[in-house]
BAVEX-333779 format. One record per residue (C-alpha): x, y, z. Coordinates in steps of 0.001 Angstrom, whole numbers, padded with zeros to 6 digits, always signed. Example, Ala and Ser with C-alpha at 12.3 -4.5 7.8 and 13.67 -1.06 7.14 Angstrom:
<nodes>
+012300-004500+007800/+013670-001060+007140/
</nodes>
This chain:
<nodes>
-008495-037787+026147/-009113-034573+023831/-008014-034534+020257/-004128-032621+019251/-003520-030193+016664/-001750-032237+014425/-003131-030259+011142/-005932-029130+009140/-007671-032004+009221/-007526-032538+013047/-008818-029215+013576/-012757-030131+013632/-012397-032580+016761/-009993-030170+018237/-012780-027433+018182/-015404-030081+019081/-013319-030911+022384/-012956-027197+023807/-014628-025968+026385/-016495-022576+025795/-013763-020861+027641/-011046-022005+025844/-012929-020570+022680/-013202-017545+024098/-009553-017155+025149/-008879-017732+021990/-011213-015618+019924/-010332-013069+022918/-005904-012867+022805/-005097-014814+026150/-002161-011541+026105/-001321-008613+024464/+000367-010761+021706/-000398-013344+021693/-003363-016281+021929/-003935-019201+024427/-002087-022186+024450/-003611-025082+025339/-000406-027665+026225/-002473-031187+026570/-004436-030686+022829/-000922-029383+021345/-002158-026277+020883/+000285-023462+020701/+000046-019661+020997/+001017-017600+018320/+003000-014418+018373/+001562-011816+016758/+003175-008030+016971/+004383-004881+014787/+005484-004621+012030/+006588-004440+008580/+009697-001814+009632/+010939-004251+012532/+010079-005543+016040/+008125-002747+018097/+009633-002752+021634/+006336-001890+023213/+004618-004816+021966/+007031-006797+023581/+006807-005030+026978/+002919-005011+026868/+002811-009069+026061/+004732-009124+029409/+003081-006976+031487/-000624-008446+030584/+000297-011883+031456/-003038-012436+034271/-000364-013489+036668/+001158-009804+036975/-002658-008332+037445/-001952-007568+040349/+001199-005519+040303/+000537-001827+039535/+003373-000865+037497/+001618-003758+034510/-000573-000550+034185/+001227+000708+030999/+004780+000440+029479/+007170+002994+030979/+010015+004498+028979/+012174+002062+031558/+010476-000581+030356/+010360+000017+026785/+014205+000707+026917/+015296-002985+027388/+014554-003253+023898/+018087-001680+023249/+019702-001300+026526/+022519-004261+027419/+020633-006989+028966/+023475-008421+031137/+023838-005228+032965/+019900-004800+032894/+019857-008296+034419/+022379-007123+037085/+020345-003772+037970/+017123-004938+038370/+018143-008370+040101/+016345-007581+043293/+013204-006205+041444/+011146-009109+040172/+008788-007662+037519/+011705-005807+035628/+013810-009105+036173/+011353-010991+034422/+010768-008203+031894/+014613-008416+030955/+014058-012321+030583/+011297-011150+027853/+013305-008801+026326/+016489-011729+025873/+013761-013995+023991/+013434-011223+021548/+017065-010372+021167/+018717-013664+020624/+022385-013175+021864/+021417-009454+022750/+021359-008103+019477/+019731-004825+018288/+016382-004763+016718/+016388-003502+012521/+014724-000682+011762/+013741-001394+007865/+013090+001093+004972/+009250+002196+005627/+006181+001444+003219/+006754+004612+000890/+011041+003709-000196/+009430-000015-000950/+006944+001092-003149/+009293+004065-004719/+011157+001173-006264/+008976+000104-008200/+010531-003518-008322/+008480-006616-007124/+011691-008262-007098/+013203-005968-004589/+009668-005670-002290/+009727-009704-002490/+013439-009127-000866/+013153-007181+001193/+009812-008628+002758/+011830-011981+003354/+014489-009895+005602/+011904-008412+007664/+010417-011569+007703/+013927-013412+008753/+014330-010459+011318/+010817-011024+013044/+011085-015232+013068/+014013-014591+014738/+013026-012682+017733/+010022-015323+017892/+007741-013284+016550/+004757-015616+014098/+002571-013100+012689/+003706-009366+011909/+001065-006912+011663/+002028-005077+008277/+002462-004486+005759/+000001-001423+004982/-001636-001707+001666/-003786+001175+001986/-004157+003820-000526/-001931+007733-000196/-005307+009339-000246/-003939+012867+000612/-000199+013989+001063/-001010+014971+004717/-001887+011340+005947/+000551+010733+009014/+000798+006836+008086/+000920+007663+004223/+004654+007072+004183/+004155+003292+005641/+001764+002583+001970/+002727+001854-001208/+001991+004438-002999/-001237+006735-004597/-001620+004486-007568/-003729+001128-007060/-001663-000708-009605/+001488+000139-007798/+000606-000778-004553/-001176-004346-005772/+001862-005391-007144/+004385-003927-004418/+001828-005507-001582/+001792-009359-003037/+005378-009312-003524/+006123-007927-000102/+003877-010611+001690/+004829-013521-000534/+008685-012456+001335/+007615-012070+004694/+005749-015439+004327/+008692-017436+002651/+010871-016899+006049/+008258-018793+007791/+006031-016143+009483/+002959-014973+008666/+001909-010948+007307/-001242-009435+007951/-002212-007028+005935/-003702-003464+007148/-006319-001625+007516/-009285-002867+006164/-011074-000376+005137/-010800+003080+003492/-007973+003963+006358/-006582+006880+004854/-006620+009243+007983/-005439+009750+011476/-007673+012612+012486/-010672+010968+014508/-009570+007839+013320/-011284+006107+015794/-014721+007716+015435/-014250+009020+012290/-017008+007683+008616/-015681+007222+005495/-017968+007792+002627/-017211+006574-000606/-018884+005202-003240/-018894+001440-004104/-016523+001803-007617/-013551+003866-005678/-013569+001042-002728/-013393-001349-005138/-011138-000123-008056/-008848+001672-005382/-009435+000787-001682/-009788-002998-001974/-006957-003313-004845/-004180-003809-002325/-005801-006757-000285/-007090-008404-003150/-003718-008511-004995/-002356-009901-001233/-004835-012901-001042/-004644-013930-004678/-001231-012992-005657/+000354-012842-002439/-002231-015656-000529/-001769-013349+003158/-003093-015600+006056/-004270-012651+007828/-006001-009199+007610/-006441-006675+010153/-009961-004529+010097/-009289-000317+010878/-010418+001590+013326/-012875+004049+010702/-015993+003132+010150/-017517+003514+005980/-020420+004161+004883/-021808+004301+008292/-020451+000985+009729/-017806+000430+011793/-015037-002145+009705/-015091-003976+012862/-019012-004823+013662/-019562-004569+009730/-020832-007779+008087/-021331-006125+005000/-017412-005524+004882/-015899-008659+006772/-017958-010996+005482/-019839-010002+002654/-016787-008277+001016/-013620-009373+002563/-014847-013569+002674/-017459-012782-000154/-016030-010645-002803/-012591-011154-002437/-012007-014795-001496/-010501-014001+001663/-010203-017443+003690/-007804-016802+006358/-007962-014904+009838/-009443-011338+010651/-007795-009689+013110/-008788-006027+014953/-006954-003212+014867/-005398-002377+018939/-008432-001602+020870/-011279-001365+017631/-013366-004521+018437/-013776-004285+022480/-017178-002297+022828/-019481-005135+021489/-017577-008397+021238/-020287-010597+020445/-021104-008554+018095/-017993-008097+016218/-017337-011946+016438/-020835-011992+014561/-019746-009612+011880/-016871-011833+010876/-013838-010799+013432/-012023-013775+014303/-009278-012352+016803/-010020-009863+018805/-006574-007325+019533/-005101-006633+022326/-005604-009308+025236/-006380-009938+027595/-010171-009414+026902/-012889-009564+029437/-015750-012495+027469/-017604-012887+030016/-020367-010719+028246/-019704-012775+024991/-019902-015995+026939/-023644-014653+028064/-024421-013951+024157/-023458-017669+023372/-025250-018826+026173/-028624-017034+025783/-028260-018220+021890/-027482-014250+020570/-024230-015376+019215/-024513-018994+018564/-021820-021222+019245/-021380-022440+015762/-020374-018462+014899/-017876-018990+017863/-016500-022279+016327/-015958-020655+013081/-014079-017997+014404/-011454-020804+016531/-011360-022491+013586/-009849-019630+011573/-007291-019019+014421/-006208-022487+014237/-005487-022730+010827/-003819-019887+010977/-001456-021740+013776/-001470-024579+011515/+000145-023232+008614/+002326-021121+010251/+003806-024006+012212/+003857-026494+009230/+005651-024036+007459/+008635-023109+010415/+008960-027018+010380/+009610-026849+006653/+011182-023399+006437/+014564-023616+008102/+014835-020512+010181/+017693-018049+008586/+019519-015035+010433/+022265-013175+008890/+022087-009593+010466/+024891-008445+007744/+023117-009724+004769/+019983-008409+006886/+021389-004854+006747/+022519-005059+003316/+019347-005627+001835/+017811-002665+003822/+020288-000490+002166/+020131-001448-001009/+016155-000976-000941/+016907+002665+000239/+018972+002913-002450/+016278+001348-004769/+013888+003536-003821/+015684+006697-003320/+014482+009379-005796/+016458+012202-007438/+014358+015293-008167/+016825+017320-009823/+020721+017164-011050/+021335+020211-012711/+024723+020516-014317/+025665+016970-012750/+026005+017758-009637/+025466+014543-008266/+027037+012446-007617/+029214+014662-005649/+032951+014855-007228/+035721+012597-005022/+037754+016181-004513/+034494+017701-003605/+035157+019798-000167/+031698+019459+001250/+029693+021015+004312/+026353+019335+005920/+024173+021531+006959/+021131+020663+008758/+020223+018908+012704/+019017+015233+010695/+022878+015686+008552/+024056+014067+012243/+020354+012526+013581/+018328+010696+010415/+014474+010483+010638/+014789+006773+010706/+011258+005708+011401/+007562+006809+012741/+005762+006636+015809/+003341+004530+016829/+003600+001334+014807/+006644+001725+012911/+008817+002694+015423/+011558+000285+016240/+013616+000479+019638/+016778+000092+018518/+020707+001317+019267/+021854+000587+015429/+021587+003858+013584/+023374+005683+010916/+023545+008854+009711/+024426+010522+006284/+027374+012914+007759/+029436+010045+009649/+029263+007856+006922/+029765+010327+004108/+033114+011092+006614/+034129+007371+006209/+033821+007387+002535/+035656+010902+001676/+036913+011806+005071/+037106+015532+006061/+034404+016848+006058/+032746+019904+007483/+029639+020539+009811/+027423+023888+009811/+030550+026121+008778/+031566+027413+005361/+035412+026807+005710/+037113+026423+002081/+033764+024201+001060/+032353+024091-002639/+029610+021992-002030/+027256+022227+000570/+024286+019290+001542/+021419+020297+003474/+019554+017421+005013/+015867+018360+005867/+012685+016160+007732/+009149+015843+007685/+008000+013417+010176/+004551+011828+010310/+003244+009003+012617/+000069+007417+014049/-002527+009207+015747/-001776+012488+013930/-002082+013705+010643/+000946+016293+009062/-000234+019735+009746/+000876+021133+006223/+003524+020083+003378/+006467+021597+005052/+010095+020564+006168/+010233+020667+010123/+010110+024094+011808/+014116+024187+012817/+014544+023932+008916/+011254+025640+007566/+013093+029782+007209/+016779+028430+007836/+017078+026184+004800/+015806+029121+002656/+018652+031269+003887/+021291+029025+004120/+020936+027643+000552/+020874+031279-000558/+024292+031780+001133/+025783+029422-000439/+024570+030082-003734/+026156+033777-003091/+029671+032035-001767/+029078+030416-005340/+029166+026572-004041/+026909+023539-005650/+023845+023237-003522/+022102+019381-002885/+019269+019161-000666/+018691+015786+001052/+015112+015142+001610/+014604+012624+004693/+010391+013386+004493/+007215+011284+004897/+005564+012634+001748/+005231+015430-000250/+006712+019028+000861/+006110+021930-000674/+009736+023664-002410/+009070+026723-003609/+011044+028945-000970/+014104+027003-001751/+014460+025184-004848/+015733+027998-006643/+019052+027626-004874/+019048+024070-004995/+021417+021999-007733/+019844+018574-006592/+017531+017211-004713/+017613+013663-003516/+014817+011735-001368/+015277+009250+000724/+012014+009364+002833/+011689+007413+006195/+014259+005120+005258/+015281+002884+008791/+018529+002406+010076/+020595+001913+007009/+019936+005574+005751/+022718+007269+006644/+024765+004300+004900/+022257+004565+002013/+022326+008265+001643/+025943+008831+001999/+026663+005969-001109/+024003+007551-002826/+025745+011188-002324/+029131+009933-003592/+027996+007545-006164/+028681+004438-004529/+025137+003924-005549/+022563+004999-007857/+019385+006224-006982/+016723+003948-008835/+013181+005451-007598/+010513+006866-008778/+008048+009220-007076/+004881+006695-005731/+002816+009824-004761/+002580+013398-006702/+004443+016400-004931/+002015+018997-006382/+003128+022761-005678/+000991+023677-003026/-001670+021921-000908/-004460+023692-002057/-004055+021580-005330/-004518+018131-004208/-007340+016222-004872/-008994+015785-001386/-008717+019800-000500/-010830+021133+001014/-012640+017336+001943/-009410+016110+004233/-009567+015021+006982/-013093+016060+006813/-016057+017951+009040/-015887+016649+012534/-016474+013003+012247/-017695+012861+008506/-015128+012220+005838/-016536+012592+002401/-014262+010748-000277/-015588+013385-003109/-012354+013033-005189/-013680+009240-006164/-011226+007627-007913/-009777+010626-009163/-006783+010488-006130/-003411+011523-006818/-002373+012167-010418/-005211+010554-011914/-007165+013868-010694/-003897+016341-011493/-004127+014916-015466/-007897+014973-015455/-008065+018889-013881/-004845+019898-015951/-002969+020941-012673/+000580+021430-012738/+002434+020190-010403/+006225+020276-008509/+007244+016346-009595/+004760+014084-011202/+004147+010734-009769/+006397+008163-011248/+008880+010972-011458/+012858+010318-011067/+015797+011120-012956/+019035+009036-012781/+023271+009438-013041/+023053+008258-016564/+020754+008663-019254/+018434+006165-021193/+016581+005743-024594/+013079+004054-024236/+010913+003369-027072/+008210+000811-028058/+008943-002134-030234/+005443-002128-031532/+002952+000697-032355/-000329-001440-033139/-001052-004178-030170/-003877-006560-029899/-004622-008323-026994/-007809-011324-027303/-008543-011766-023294/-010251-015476-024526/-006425-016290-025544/-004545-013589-022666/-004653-013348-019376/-001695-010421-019385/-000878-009002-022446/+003279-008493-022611/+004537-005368-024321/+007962-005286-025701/+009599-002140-024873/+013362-001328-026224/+015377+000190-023435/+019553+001119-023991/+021772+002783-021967/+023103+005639-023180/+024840+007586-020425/+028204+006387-018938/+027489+004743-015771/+025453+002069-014328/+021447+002418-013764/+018127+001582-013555/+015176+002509-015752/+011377+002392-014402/+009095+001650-017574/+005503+002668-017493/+002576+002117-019498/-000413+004103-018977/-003996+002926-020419/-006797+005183-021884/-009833+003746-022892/-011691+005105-026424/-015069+005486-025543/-015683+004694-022250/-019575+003588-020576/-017841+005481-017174/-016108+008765-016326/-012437+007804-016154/-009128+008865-015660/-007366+010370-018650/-004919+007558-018199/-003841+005058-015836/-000848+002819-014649/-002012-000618-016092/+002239-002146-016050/+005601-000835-015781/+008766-002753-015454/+012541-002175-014149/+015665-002684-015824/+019210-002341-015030/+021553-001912-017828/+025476-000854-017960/+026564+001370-019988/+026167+000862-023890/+023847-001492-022844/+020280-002277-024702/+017980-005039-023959/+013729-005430-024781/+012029-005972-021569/+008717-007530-022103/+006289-005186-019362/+003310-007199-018201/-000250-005996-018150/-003020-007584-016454/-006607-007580-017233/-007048-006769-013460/-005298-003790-014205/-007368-002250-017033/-011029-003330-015697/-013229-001104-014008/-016168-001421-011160/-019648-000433-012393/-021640+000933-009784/-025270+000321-011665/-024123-002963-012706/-022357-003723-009019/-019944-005761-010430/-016696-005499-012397/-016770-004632-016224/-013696-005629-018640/-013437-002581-021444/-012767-003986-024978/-012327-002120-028146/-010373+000599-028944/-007458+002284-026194/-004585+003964-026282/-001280+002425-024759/+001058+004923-023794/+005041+004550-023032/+005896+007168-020314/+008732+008116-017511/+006110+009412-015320/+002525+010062-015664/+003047+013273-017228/+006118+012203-019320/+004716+010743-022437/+007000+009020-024725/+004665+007767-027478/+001388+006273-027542/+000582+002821-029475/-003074+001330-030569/-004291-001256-028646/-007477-002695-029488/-008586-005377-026735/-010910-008458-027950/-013826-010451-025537/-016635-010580-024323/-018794-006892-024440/-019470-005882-020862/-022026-003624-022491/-023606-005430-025101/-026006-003232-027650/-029940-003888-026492/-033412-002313-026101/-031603-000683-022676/-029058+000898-025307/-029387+004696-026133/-029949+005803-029610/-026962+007616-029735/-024715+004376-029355/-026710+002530-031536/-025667+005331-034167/-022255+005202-033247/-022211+001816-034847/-022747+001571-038623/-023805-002298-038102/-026307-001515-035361/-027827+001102-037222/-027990-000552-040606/-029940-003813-038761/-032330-001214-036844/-033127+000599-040167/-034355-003141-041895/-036310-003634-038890/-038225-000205-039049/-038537+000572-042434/-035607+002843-042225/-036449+004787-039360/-032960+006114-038958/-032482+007311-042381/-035600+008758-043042/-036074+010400-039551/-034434+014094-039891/-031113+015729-038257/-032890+017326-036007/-034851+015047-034282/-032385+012512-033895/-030223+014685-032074/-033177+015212-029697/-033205+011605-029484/-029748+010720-028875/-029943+009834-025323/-032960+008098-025021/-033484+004475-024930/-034123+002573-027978/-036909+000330-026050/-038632+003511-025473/-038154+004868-028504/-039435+001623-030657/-042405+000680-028452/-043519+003743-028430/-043271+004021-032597/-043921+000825-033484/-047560+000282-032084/-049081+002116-034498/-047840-000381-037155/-048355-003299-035097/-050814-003416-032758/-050637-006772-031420/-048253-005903-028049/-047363-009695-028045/-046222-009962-031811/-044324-006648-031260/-042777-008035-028668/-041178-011036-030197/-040224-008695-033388/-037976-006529-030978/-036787-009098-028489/-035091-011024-031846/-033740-007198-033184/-031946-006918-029478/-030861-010305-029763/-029028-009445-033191/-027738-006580-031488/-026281-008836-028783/-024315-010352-031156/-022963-007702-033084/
</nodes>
């Protein structure tokens, strides 16, 4: 009798006791979605399927149609619109039309285990309204609904969320990240998957590595140096296994630095296991691991996406010894744990569905991260005798989701101009009428396999908006301009005649509901911009190097992405990120304007920060602090997000919210050093609205260990910068700095003082050993100073 899964510790003998087949199932998805069971060790499969905006329908049809007992049945070839459309379609009359027609018979049975009682599928706010919060709290939320959504159409592990870096405002899968800002995303990403995970399902967060692109993406190199993949690249999956502990990680389809991330030790094992502690399962991206199987198994790939795979080249590899079985072994191993926990934890997790409480959190994300660009004269929200006209084809049809990944098959919809109608009744459609008010509703859509051709609204709106906001500005009506976009879009044909501007980007199915409590102040609008919208492409910081020369993507920018290149190059641009105004108005100021923060003592340093409500109604305040170090060893960013913190205060109301900053947050990757540094000394703390909004500054001077420690390797010019260094040279040379002219110093300023001492002190003392000792005990003084 072979061993049973009965947990962690059973797992050895399990292993032991499969055949090499088995193992290669396994390792190789028995089906689309999902790995081999194997009923007489207690083995189960696990689900695993898109994504982090709801069920994908064509998942579900693809796990059906590559079960190996359909092989044979042509139509199993690919999912057909047909197909995909049980998804939303009623399944008892499905069940009654396709009675005589056994394949679609049984696909209808697959569809009814994924809709429980027939229900509709959730589309959920996308990647970009989560991170525009800029509230843990709320990502943590809403990442248990999608969570509670996915467990219950039987769904175990859910392919999202993506906690890659904004690299460029043209990205087509930019709006499913975070944000442009490292910090941001970190924090937004551990929150989200510590959610998803608490309903008893597992995340898996994507793409490893340097994803940032749909052009080429599956041929295309991204080169970057080793500090931006760390300080930016690697920030989101590092926060999601320490912070967030993620079971799973998906590789991307790029390659970087001249490896593919799915046949790249160097990245899944030396970085992703190595570096960054990662101990759960590597999965592939659709389709990036099949080429060489042994030799992404080799490399550190544990499950190899979609099934069914063909292994009977890998099985050769084992057998000949060129992947050895004990690699293979590894790789099950990680797969079972993974089924491990995620079972132990539905057996402790009680499963919970609530589709109302479901949809309310969606909708009160959208509101959380909806943005408000501009409110001149109050505009917004609109006045309850308000006699307004929608203009605009996505006033009646919102941009709910993207394609590929994020697309959700789904009946349940909403849209701003029905529900707006529900709240304030008439209301009138693409004709003037008596109106005073008119809302124009304008897309930019984005997706996988494509990148966004420009920073435009789509083409029906592109010259129309212009025009029609004109008009109305003639006929003398308030103008609001609801922007249902994927990222950035460029405004300067229109926002002259625009009174407000609100953004709700790609915000699922509740947006309409959102939008239209948003419009009439049922809501307030508590984001903050999570990428810069500069004024024109040209500006950004990957132009001209996006999406790159055929199959080359150069990451010149560094780390200088998003604003932290607009501050550094002085660029102006439309709405700065962490940009947003609000219905009501705040006063923000710091309780302190000298901070010190000993790391031996601090792990996050907490800075008190007074915030009152001063307007009239109800809202939310994003606080941000922004870091600048004195004298940095590196080039830097002028500043940088190192905390920020959200509050919700009535009116009249004050309260000090203490904002956290980690030490993760201010440190820094050395490239000569290859490892991470920890700045101490002297920086500048600054209290901001966005990164261009600067409240006031305060001193912080930050206490530990010296990353850079003074030494022979030191340059003169450092060792002048310090009155103590310089004093303790001078008594071991006779005064050489003081008696040395002007002149020649400055000539010397950048040379090592090693070089400069063994070279001068020979001539006094000739005896290389003796002068050896004398300056290895002046460097070890300096050490200490």
């Amino acid at each position: 009798m072979r061993a049973k899964l009965c947990g962690l510790q059973s797992i050895p003998q399990v292993v032991a006791d499969m055949t090499l087949e088995e193992k290669l199932d396994m390792v190789g998805c028995y089906r689309a979605c999902h790995t081999r069971p194997i009923p007489d060790m207690d083995v189960p499969a696990i689900y695993l399927m898109d994504g982090a905006t709801g069920l994908n329908g064509s998942h579900v049809v693809l796990d059906y149609l590559t079960d190996p007992c359909r092989a044979d049945d042509p139509r199993t070839a690919y999912a057909t619109p047909e197909m995909i459309a049980l998804n939303r379609v009623d399944l008892k009359q499905a069940a009654e039309t396709y009675k005589n027609d056994a394949l679609m018979s049984g696909l209808v049975q697959q569809a009814e285990k994924y809709r429980p009682g027939g229900r509709q599928h959730i589309s959920f706010p996308s990647g970009i309204n989560i991170g525009a919060a800029f509230d843990p709290v709320g990502a943590e939320k809403i990442g248990r609904a999608v969570g509670q959504e996915l467990r219950d159409a039987g769904v175990d592990v859910c392919f999202g969320p993506n906690v890659d870096i904004a690299r460029d405002p043209l990205g087509g899968r930019n709006y499913e990240m975070y944000g442009e800002d490292p910090e941001l995303v970190a924090q937004t990403a551990a929150a989200f998957v510590r959610g998803m995970q608490s309903a008893g399902i597992s995340a898996c967060a994507k793409h490893f590595l340097a994803n940032n692109q749909e052009t080429n993406r599956n041929t295309t190199c991204s080169y970057l140096s080793k500090r931006a993949m760390m300080e930016l690249y690697t920030r989101g999956f590092a926060a999601a296994i320490e912070e967030g502990h993620v079971r799973c990680i998906m590789s991307a389809y790029n390659a970087v630095n001249g490896e593919f991330t799915s046949y790249s030790k160097k990245l899944l094992t030396d970085l992703l296991r190595g570096e960054l502690h990662f101990d759960g399962a590597i999965v592939s991206d659709w389709g990036a691991a099949g080429q060489d199987k042994a030799g992404t198994l080799a490399a550190g790939m544990d499950l190899i996406q979609p099934g069914p795979n063909d292994m009977a080249a890998c099985k050769q590899a084992v057998i000949e010894g060129i992947l050895p079985e004990e690699t293979l072994d590894d790789r099950v191993t990680h797969i079972l744990q993974l089924i491990v926990e995620i079972k132990e934890n539905q057996r402790r997790m009680a499963a919970e569905y609530d589709a109302d409480a479901i949809l309310k959190t969606a909708c009160e994300t959208i509101e959380n991260g909806a943005v408000l660009l501009k409110n001149e004269n109050d505009t917004l929200p609109l006045a309850e005798d308000a006699r307004t006209v929608f203009w605009g084809a996505r006033s009646c049809d919102t941009l709910e989701c993207g394609s590929g990944s994020t697309a959700v098959e789904t009946d349940l919809h909403s849209n701003v101009l029905e529900e707006y109608r529900k709240i304030r009744g008439t209301t009138y459609f693409e004709e003037w009428a008596d109106a005073d008010t008119l809302v124009y509703t304008a897309a930019a859509p984005a997706g996988e396999n494509v990148d966004r051709e420009c920073m435009a609204v789509e083409e029906q709106d592109k010259s129309r908006m212009t025009g029609v906001l004109k008009q109305a500005k003639e006929k003398g009506l308030k103008t609001v301009v609801l922007l249902n976009i994927s990222g950035p879009v460029e405004m300067g044909d229109w926002l002259p005649y625009a009174d407000a501007i609100l953004c709700i980007f790609i915000p699922g199915c509740m947006g309409g509901v959102a939008a239209a409590r948003l419009l009439t102040g049922q809501a307030e609008p508590g984001g903050r911009l999570p990428v810069t919208f500069p004024l024109r492409y040209e500006d950004t910081p990957a132009y001209p190097n996006f999406p790159g020369e055929g199959n080359d993507a150069y990451y010149g920018e560094g780390v200088f992405v998003g604003y932290r290149s607009y501050t550094k190059r002085k660029v102006k641009v439309q709405y700065p990120f962490g940009y947003g105004l609000s219905y009501t108005q705040f006063s923000v100021e710091l309780c302190e304007k000298e901070l010190h923060w000993n790391l031996k003592e601090q792990d996050t340093l907490y800075v008190p920060v007074k915030v009152k409500n001063i307007g009239s109604r109800a809202g939310s305040q994003v606080v941000q602090l922004y870091c600048h170090e004195g004298k940095p060893h590196m080039l830097r960013p002028v500043r940088e997000l190192v905390g920020y913190a959200k509050v919700s205060l009535n009116p009249a109301e004050e309260t000090i919210v203490r904002v956290p900053v980690s030490k993760k947050a201010l440190r820094c990757y050395d490239a000569v050093k290859d490892s991470w540094v920890q700045p101490i000394g002297a920086h500048t703390l600054y209290l901001a609205l966005s990164a261009e909004n600067i409240l006031e500054s305060a001193a912080l001077t930050i206490e530990g260990k010296n990353p850079y420690p003074l030494s022979g390797e030191s340059t003169v010019g450092e060792i002048l910068e310090n009155p103590a260094a310089k004093e303790l040279v001078n008594q071991f040379t006779n005064g050489m700095f003081t008696s040395l002219p002007k002149e020649t110093l400055d000539f010397m300023v950048y040379r090592k003082l090693n070089d400069i001492l063994s070279v001068g002190m020979i001539q006094f003392i000739p005896d290389t050993v003796k002068l050896h000792a004398i300056l290895q005990g002046l460097y070890e003084q300096l050490a200490e100073l």
